[in-house]
C-alpha positions as CSV (number, residue, x, y, z in Angstrom):
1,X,-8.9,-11.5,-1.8
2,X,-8.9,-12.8,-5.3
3,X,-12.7,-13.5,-4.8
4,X,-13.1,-10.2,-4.0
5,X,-10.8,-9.0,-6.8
6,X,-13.7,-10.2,-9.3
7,X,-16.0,-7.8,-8.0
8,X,-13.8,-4.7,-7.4
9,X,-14.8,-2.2,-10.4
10,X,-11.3,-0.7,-12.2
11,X,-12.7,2.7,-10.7
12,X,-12.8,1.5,-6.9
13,X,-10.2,0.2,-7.4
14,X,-8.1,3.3,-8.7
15,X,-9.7,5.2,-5.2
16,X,-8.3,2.6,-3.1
17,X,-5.1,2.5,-4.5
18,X,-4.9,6.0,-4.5
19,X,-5.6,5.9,-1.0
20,X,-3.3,3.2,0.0
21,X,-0.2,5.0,-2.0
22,X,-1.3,7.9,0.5
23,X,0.1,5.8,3.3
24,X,3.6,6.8,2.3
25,X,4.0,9.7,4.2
26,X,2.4,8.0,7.5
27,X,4.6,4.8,6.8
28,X,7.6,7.0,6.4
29,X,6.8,9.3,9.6
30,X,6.6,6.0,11.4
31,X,9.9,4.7,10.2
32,X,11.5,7.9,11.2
33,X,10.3,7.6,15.1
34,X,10.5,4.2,15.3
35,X,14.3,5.0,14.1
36,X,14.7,7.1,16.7
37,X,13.3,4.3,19.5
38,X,16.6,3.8,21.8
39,X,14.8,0.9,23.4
40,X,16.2,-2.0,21.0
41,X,13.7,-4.7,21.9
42,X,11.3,-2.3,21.7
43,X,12.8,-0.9,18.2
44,X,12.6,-4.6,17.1
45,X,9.2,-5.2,17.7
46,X,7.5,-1.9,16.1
47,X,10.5,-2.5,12.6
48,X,8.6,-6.2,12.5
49,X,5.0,-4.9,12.6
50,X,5.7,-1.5,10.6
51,X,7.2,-4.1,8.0
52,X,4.3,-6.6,8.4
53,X,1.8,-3.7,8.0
54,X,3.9,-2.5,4.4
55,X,4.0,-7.1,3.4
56,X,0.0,-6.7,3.5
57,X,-0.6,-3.3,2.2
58,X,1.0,-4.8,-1.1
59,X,1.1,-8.3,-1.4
60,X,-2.3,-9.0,0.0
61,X,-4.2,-5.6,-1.5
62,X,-1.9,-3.9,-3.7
63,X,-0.5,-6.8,-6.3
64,X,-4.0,-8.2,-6.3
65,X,-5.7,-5.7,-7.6
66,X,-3.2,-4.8,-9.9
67,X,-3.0,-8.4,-11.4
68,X,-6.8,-7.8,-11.8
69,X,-6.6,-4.6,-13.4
70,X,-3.1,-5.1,-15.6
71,X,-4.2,-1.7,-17.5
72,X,-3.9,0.4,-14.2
73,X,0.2,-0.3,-14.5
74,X,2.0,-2.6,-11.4
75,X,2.6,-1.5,-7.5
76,X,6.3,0.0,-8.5
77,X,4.9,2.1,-11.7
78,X,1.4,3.0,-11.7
79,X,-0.2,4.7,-14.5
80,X,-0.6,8.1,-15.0
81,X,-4.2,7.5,-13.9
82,X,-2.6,8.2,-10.3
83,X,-1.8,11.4,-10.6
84,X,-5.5,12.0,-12.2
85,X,-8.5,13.8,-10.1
86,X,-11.3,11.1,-9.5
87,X,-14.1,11.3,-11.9
């Protein structure tokens, strides 16, 4: 990824980490059933992936592209560029 880094633009970059912080609700909706799961082997399995799934989202895409573009804030505090509409 950090090759790629190089040649993501700080405005695709600011779309895909709008979309990724989009994945919230989804992730949290997920959480929520897979709490729900009485099935504990079953519960165990869907906790490790749902937790793998949130491991990539932001060390592999998230922290990346943030240590590329430092003026765009970190993972945990974004700038207000966030909550801007895409230009």
């Amino acid at each position: 990824m950090s090759d790629l880094n190089s040649e993501i633009s700080e405005d695709f970059a600011k779309k895909l980490l709008r979309s990724l912080y989009k994945l919230d609700s989804p992730i949290g909706a997920l959480d929520r059933l897979i709490s729900n799961t009485d099935d504990p082997d079953l519960k165990s399995s869907l906790v490790e992936i749902t937790s793998s799934l949130m491991d990539i989202t932001l060390s592999k895409l998230m922290v990346p592209i943030y240590r590329h573009h430092p003026s765009l804030g970190r993972a945990s505090e974004p700038g207000p560029w966030l909550h801007e509409d895409d230009e």
